[in-house]
N, C-alpha and C positions, 0 to 999 in steps of 0.2 A: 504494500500500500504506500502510498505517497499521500501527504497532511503537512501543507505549513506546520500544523500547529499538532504533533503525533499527540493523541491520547495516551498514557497511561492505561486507560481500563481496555483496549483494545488491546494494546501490546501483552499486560496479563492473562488475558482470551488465546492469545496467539498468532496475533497479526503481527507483521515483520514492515516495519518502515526502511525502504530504504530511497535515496535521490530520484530524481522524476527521471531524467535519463536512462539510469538504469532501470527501472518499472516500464518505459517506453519501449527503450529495446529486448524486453524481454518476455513484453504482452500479447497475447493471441486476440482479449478484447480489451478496449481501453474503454472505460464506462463514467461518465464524469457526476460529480455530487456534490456541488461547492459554488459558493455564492461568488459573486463577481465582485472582486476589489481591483484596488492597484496592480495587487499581485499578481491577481489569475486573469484578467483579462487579454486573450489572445492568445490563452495557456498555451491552447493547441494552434502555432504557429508554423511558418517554412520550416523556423530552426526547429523546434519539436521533430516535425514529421518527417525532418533528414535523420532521427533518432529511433522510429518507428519501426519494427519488422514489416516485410513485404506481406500484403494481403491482409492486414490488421482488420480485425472490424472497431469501429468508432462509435458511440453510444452517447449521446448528450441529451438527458432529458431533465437539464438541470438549468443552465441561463444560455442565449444565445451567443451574447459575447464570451462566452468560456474560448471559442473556436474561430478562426481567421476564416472566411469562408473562400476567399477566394486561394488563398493557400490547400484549403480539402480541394476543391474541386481542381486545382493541379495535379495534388496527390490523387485522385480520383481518377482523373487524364491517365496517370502515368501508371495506375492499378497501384500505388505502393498503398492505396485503404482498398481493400478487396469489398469491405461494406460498409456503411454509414445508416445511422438510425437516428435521426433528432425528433426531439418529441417539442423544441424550441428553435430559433431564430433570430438573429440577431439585429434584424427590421422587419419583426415580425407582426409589430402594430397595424401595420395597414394592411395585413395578408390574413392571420388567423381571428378567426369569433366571426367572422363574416362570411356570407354566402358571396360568392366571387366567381357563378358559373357562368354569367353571360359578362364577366368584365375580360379587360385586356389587362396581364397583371405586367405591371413595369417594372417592376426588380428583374432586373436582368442577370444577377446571380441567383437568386431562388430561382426562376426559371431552366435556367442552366443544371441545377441539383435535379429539378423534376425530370431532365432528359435521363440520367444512367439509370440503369434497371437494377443497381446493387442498390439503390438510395432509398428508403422509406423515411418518411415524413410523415406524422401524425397529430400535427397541430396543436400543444398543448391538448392533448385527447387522455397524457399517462396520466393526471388525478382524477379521470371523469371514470370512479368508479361508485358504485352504491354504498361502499364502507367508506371511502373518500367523501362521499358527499353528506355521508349522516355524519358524517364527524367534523367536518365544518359545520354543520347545521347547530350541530351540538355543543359544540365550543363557543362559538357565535353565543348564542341564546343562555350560555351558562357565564358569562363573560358579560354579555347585557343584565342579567341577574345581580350579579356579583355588585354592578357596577350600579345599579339601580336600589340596590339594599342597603350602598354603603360597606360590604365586605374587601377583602383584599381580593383584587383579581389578578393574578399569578401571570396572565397576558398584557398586562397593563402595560405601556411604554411612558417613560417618564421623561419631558424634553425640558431640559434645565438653560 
């Protein structure tokens, strides 16, 4: 595993941290799960994916900008990502949550991902599940409780 920030309770589980380079070159799937800062945006860059094993499959169903798109879709050219799976986008506001059948879409890089036949794309579609949704629903509603009684709400964000 690769963690700016390595856990402890993982590593006594038995997860093994070591540098992203070596995690790159030594992955069959690379699957990402990390919020976009300073650090991680562009994670998956040229230089990354010159670190890449050939045929790699690529997994982001985490933020769009985690990933350079026009960098994948070289590597994609060049087969050195054999697959690609985004469940995100990285100008994906004016593409995903809309019906877009009779429009002309003008991201000329999205379009470009929709030609390879390794690429699946699913729209932020990975939370739209029934346990995803009662549990937002649930949180949401325990959360407006909490916050309407006057109790401590454990989601509350506090901006000083």
């Amino acid at each position: 595993a690769y963690d700016l920030y390595p856990n402890p309770g993982c590593e006594a589980l038995g997860a093994k941290y070591v540098e992203l380079t070596e995690l790159l070159g030594a992955s069959d799937i690379i699957s990402l799960h990390c919020p976009v800062t300073p650090q991680t945006y562009h994670l998956i860059d040229s230089q990354a994916l010159e670190q890449i094993k050939p045929g790699v499959m690529l997994i982001n169903t985490s933020r769009g900008a985690l990933i350079d798109t026009k960098a994948v879709i070289e590597a994609l050219k060049s087969r050195k990502i054999g697959y690609l799976g985004l469940d995100v986008y990285e100008q994906e506001s004016d593409l995903f949550f809309e019906d877009l059948s009779n429009e002309v879409i003008q991201d000329d890089l999205f379009q470009r991902l929709l030609t390879f036949p390794n690429v699946l794309i699913t729209g932020h579609q990975a939370f739209f599940t029934d346990n995803a949704l009662h549990n937002i629903a649930q949180v949401t509603l325990s959360n407006i409780t909490d916050f309407e009684q006057g109790h401590h709400c454990p989601n509350q964000i506090n901006i000083d």
